[in-house]
C-alpha positions in Angstrom: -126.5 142.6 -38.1 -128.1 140.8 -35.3 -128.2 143.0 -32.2 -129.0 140.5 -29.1 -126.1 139.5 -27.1 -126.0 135.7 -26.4 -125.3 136.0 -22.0 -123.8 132.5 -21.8 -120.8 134.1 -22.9 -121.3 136.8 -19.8 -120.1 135.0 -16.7 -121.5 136.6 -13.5 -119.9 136.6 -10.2 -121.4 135.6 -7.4 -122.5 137.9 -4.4 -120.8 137.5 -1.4 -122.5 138.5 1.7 -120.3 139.1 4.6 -121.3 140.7 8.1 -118.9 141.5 11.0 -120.1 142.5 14.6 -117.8 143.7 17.0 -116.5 142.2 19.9 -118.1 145.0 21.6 -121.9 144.7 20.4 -121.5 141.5 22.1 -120.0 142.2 25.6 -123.3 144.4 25.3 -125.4 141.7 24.6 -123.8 139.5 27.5 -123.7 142.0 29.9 -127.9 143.3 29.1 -128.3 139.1 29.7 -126.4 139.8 33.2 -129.0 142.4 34.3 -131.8 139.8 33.9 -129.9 137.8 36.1 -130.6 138.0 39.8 -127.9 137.6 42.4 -125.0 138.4 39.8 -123.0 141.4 40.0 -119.7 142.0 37.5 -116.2 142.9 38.5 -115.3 146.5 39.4 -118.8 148.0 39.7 -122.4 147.3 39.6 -124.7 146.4 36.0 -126.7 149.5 36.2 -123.0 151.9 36.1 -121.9 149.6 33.5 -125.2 149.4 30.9 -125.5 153.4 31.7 -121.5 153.6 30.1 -120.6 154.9 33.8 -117.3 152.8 33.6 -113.6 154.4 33.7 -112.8 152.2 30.7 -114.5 151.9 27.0 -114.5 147.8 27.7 -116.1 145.9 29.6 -114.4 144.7 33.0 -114.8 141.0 33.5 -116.6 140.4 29.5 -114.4 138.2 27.1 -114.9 138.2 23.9 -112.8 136.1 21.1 -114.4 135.8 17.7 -113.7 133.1 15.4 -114.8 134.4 12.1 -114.1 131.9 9.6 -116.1 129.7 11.5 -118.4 132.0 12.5 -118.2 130.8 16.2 -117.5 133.0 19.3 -115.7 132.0 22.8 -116.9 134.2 26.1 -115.5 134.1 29.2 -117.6 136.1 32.2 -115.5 137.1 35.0 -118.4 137.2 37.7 -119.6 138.3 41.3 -122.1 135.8 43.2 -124.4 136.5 46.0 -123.7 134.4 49.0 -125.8 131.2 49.8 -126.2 131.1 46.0 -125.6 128.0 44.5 -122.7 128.8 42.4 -122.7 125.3 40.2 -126.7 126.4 39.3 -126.1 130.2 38.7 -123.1 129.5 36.3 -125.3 126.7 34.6 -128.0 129.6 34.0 -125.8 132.3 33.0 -124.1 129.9 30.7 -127.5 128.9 28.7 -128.7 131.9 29.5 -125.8 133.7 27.5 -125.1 131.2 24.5 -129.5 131.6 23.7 -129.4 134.8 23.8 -126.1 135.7 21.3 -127.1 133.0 19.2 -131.2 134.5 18.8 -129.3 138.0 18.1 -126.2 137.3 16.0 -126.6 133.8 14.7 -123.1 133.0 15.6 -122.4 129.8 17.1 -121.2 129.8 20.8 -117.8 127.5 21.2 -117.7 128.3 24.8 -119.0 130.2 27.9 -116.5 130.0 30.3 -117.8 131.5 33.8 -115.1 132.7 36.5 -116.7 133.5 40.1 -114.4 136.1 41.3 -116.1 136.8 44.5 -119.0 136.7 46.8 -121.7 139.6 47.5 -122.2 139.8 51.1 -125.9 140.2 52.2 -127.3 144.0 52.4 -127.9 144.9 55.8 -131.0 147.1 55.7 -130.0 148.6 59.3 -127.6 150.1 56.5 -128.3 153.4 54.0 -131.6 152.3 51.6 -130.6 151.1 48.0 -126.9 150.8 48.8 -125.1 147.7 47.4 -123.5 144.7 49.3 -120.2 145.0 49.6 -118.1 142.8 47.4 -115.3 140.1 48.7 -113.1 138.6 46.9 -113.1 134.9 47.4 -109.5 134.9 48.5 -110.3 137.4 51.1 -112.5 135.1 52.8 -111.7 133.5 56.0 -113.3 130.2 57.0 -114.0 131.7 60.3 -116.3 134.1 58.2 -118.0 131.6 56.2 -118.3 129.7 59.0 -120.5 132.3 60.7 -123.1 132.4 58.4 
């Protein structure tokens, strides 16, 4: 009796390696790309509350997510706040390539689309005005041209 087992008659599967990362690990990763950002503020509060988890809600205001995982791709959408006299056509541009590098470099997913929505403008900090305190926000439709004027 011959003990040795011939394998080709074994066939064995093979692995499957999957990985899933949630929509949340990378509103985190776009929003710690935010704070590197100067003259940018998100919707509804400033970076620092938000990256501390000082927010009312457990998502992030103004960070969209939609993942595409058969394809391994992911769409964002940045609801944003803009420092006035900033160059809003160059600040998207950076927070765009600024974004899609850095969840590519951590994730490996490929970026469909940044989509970047200026909501509003920061108004200048007056430093007559209580030390460390943030510009107050406006939304763009608040804006009269009287006041943009003025500047």
């Amino acid at each position: 009796m011959d003990s040795t087992v011939d394998t080709k008659e074994f066939e064995v599967p093979e692995t499957v390696y999957s990985r899933d990362i949630e929509t949340r690990v990378i509103q985190v990763i776009i929003l710690q790309c935010l704070s590197k950002i100067e003259n940018v503020g998100l919707l509804g509060g400033n970076l620092i509350d938000t990256l501390l988890g000082r927010t009312d809600s457990d998502r992030l205001k103004g960070i969209f997510v939609e993942q595409d995982s058969k394809n391994h791709q992911v769409k964002v959408k940045v609801e944003i706040n803009v420092r006035y006299g900033i160059s809003i056509p160059e600040k998207a541009e950076e927070i765009q390539s600024k974004v899609v590098k850095e969840i590519i470099s951590l994730t490996g997913l490929h970026v469909a689309t940044v989509h970047v929505v200026v909501k509003g403008l920061i108004s200048e900090i007056k430093e007559e005005k209580e030390e460390k305190k943030e510009g107050e926000i406006y939304p763009a439709a608040l804006l009269e041209e009287d006041e943009v004027d003025a500047y």
